[in-house]
N, C-alpha and C positions, 0 to 999 in steps of 0.2 A: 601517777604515770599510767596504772592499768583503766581509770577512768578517761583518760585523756584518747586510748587505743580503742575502746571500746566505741567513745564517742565519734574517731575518726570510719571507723568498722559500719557500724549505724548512720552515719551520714553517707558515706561511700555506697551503703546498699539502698538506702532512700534514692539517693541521685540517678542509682541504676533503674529503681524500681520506676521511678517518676518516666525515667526519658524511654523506658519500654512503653508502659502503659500512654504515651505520647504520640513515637514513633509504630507501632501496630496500627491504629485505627486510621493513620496516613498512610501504611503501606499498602491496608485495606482500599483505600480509597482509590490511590492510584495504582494502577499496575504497574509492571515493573516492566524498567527500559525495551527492554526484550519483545515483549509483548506489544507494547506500545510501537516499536519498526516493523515489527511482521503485521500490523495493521495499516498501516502506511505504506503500505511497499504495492500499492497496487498502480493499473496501469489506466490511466482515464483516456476511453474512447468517443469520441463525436463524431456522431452520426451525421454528414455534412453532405451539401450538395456539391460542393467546390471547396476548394483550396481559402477561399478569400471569406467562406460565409461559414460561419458555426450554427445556423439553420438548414432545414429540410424544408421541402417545398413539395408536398404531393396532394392527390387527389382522396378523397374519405368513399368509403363503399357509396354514400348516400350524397353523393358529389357535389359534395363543397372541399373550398381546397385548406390547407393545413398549411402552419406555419409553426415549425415546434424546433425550439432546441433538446437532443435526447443526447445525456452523457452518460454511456456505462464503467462502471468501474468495475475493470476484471484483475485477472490475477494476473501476475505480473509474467507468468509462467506462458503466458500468450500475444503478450509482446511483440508485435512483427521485429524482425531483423531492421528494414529499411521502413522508416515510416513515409517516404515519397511512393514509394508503392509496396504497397499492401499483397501480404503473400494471400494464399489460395483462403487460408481459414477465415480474415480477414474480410474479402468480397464473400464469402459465403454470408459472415454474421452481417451484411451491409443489405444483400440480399432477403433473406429471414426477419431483418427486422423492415425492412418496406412492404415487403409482403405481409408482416405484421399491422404496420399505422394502415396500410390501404384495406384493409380490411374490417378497420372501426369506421364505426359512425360516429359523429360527430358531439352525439351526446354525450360518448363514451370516454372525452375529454374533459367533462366538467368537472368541476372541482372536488362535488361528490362522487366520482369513480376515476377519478385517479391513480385511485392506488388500486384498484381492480386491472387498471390501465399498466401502470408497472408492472405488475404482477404478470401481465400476458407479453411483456417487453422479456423482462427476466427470465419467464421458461421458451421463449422464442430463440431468445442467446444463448440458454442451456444449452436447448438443441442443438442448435449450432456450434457448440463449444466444448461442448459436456460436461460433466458436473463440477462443481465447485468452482466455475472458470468466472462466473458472475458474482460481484460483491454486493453490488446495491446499484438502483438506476435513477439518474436524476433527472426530470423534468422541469427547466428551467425558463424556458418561454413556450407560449400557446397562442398559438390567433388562428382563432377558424375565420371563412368567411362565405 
């Protein structure tokens, strides 16, 4: 009987041991729910010319004209109220970032400085936002011409 208790003792701590050393290097792996909606929780802005088109249409300092789709992902914390119009912070960052593209040239879009490119989108909406209000910026279409 005491071997039979012992065996169930030793298999019961095996089974514990196994599904630890299973379940850590998964929990490792993914983070936890938590985590995972406070990185989700952001607000995607486009930068548009109108209501119909998810592009921009301007002119480059070295004038040719641009054809870019730019979506930033801010924090959610900056969320206009009404997204049919856009409160004052909103035309500021809309402002800040034209004044930004009209200010590169055109080479400054290629695919080797892109990310230099973002880089000057991102502290452009900084500015205009303040800190930690920018999560990442996506550059999703490009046509110079």
């Amino acid at each position: 009987m005491l071997k039979y208790i012992v065996l169930i003792v030793i298999l019961v701590l095996s089974t514990v041991a196994v599904s630890v050393a299973v379940a850590v290097p998964l929990a490792m792996q993914n983070p936890p729910a938590a985590a995972v909606a406070e990185t989700e929780a952001g607000y995607m802005y486009t930068l548009r010319s109108n209501e119909k088109d998810a592009f921009i249409v301007t002119t480059l300092a070295d004038q040719r004209l641009v054809r870019l789709q730019l979506i930033l992902e801010l924090d959610k914390s900056v969320e206009p109220k009404d997204l049919k119009n856009p409160d004052r912070q909103m035309l500021a960052l809309q402002d800040s970032l034209l004044r930004t593209i009209r200010a590169c040239r055109s080479d400054d879009l290629t695919p080797q400085k892109q990310a230099a490119f973002k880089q000057r989108i991102s502290d452009a909406a900084t500015q205009a936002l303040g800190k930690r209000a920018v999560r990442a910026v996506y550059l999703t279409g490009v046509t110079v011409q």
